[in-house]
C-alpha positions in Angstrom: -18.0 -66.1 -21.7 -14.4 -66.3 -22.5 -11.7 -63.6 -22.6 -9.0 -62.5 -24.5 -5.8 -61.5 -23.0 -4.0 -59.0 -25.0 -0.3 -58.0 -24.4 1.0 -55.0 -26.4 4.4 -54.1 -26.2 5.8 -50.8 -27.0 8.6 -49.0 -29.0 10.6 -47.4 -26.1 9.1 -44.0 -25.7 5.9 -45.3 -27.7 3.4 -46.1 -24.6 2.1 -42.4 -23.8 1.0 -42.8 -27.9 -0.5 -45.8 -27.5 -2.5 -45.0 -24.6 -3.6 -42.1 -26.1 -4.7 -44.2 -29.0 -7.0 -46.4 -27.0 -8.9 -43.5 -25.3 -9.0 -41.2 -28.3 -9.9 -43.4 -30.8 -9.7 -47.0 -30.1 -12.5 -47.3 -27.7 -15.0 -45.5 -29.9 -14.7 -47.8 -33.0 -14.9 -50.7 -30.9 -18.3 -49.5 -29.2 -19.2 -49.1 -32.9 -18.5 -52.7 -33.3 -19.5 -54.2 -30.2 -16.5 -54.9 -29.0 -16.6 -55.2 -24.9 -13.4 -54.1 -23.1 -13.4 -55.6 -19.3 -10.3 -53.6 -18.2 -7.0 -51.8 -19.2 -3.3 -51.9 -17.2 0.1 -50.7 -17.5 3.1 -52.4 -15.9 3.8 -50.8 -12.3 6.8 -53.8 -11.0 7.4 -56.5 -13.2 9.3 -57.6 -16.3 8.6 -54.4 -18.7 7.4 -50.8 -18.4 7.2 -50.6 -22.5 4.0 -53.1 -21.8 -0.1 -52.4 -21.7 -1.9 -55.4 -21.0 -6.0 -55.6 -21.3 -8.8 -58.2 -21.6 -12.0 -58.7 -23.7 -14.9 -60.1 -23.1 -17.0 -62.5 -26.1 -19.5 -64.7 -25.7 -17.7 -67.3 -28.2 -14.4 -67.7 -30.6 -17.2 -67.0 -33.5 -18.3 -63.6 -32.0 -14.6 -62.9 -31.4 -13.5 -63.8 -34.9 -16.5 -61.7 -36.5 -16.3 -58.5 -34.6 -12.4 -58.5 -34.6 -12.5 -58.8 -38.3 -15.0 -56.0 -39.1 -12.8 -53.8 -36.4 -9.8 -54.3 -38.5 -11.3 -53.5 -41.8 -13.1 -50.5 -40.6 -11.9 -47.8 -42.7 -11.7 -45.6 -39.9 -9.5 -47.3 -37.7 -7.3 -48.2 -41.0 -6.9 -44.4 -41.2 -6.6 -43.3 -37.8 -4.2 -46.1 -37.3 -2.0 -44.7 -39.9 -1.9 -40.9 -38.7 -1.1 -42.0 -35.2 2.1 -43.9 -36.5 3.3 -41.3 -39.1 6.2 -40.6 -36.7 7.1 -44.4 -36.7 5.2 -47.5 -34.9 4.1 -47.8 -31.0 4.0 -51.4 -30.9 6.3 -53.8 -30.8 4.9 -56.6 -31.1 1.5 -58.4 -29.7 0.8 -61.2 -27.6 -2.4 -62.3 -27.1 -4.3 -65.6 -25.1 -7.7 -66.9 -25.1 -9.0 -67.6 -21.4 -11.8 -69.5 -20.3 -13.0 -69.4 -16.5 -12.7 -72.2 -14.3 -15.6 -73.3 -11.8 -14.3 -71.2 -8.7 -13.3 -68.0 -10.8 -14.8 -65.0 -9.5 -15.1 -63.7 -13.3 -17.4 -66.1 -15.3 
């Protein structure tokens, strides 16, 4: 199992859209995909409040590469992605990390 550490970070006054995004619309097409969310955060303290950090869960780089693809050709999410940035983009820009567990992680 690894997992992918995703960083978005937001247009100032953007986040509430982007949230809104994942649970409205997001979410669903991934379950349609397969795609396996292990969990969601916003920034509380720390270096920006404009930031939504989450992680993935894949078995392999190969299942990553294969479900991410599909998700981003889906014609659904092409549209939806559109309508929810009519008014301009949410994001900023992405960061992202591939993580693999070490012996003593709690998370394997």
């Amino acid at each position: 199992m690894i997992h992918e550490l995703r960083i978005y970070r937001c247009v100032p006054g953007r986040l509430p859209a982007l949230l809104n995004r994942f649970q409205t619309i997001t979410l669903k097409i991934w379950e349609r995909h397969g795609i396996r969310q292990a969990g969601f955060w916003t920034t509380v303290i720390g270096e920006s409040n404009l930031d939504l950090h989450y992680l993935l869960e894949w078995e392999s780089l190969a299942e990553r590469d294969a479900k991410w693809a599909a998700f981003q050709a889906d014609p659904e999410w092409i549209e939806k992605r559109a309508q929810t940035e009519a008014d301009g983009p949410i994001v900023a820009n992405v960061s992202n990390a591939i993580l693999q567990p070490t012996g003593f992680s709690s998370v394997k």
